[in-house]
C-alpha positions in Angstrom: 26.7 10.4 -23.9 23.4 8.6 -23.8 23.1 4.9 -24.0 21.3 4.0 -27.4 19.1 1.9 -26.0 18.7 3.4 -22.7 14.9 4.2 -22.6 14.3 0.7 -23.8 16.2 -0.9 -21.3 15.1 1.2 -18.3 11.6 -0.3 -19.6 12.8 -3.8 -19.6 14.2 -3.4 -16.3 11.0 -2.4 -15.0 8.9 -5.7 -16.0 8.5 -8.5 -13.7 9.7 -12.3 -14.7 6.1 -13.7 -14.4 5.4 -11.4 -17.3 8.0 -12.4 -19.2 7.1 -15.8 -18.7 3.7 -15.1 -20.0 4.8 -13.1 -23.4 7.0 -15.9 -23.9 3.8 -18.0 -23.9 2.1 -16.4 -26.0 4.4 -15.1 -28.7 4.0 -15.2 -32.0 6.8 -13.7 -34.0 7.5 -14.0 -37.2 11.3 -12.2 -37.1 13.7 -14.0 -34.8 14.8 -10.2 -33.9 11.9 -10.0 -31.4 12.2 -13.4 -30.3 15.6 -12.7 -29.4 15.1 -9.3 -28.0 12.2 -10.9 -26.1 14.8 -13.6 -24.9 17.5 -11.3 -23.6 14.5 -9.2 -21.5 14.1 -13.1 -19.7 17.2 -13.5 -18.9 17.5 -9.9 -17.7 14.7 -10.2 -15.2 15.5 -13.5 -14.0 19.3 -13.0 -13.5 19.4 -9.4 -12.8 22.8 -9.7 -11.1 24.6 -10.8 -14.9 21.8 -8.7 -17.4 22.8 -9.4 -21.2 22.9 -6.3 -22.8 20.6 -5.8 -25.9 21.7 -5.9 -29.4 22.7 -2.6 -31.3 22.3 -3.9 -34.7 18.7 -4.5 -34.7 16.6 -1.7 -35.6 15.5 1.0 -33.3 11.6 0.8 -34.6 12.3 -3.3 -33.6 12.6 -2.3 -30.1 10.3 0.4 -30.4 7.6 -2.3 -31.9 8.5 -4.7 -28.5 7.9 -2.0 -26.1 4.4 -1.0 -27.8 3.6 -5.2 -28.3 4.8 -6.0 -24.2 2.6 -3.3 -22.9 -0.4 -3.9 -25.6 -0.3 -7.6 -24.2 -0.2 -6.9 -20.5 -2.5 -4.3 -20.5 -5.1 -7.2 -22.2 -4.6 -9.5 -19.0 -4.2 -6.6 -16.2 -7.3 -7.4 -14.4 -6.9 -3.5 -12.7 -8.0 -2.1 -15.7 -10.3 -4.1 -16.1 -12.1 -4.1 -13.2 -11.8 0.2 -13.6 -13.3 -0.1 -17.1 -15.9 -2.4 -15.8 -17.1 0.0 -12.8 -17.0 2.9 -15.7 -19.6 0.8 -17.7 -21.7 -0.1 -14.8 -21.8 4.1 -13.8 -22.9 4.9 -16.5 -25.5 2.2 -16.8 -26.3 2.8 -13.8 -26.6 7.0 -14.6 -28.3 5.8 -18.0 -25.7 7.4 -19.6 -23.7 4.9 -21.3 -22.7 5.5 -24.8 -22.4 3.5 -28.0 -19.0 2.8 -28.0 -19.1 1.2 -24.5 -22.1 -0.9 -25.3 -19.9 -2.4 -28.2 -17.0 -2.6 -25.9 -19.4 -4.8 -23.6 -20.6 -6.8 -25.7 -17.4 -7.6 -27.2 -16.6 -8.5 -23.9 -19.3 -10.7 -22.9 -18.5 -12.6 -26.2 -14.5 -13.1 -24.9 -15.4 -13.5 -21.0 -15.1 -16.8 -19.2 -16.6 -18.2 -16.3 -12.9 -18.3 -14.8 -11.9 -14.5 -15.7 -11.0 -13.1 -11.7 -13.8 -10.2 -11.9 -16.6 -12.6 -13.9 -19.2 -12.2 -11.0 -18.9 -8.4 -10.7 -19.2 -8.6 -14.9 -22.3 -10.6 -15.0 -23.8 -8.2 -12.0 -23.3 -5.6 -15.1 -24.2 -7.6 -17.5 -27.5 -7.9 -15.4 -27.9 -3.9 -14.7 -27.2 -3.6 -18.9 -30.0 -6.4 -18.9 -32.6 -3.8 -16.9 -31.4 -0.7 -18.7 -32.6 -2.1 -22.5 -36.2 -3.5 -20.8 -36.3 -0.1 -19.5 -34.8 1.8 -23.0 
């Protein structure tokens, strides 16, 4: 028989404790489900050796809601996809082929980007190419 909460828990397994760390940071919850869900995954990753097992009570969608809110959150700090989205933009700058969606997307980006951000030079390099393509446009 299948575990109930096996797909959930292979996906736990697979997240590193420094990300754990940083979700922890930056939660927000409102129900103490995820919080403690959220909990159990830190304990999991740091002790794998004596993992907690998660709690059956609490609604599938809850876990199903984690999962979708870990990755949503990572994915906004992986600076991999990032730095692909950002080489996208510049191509098709470059190719003067970039459409509207992506100019809001850069723009939304140049509003939320910091001095500090690990790819900022390579961004303001686009930032200076989407500069040329409007005097050109």
């Amino acid at each position: 028989m299948k575990d109930k909460l096996s797909t959930f828990t292979e996906f736990s397994n697979n997240l590193f404790p420094h990300e754990i760390d940083y979700l922890l940071s930056v939660q927000q919850f409102q129900k103490p489900e995820n919080l403690h869900i959220l909990k159990i995954i830190h304990h999991n990753t740091h002790y794998p050796a004596r993992p907690l097992p998660f709690d059956t009570s609490i609604d599938k969608r809850t876990y199903s809601y984690m999962k979708a809110w870990i990755h949503e959150n990572l994915q906004k700090i992986d600076v991999d996809m990032f730095y692909a989205w950002l080489i996208s933009v510049e191509k098709s700058i470059m190719n003067d082929d970039i459409e509207t969606g992506q100019e809001k997307e850069l723009l939304n980006a140049m509003d939320n980007m910091h001095p500090t951000a690990y790819y900022f030079m390579k961004f303001y390099r686009v930032i200076q190419h989407y500069r040329d393509y409007l005097i050109v446009r």
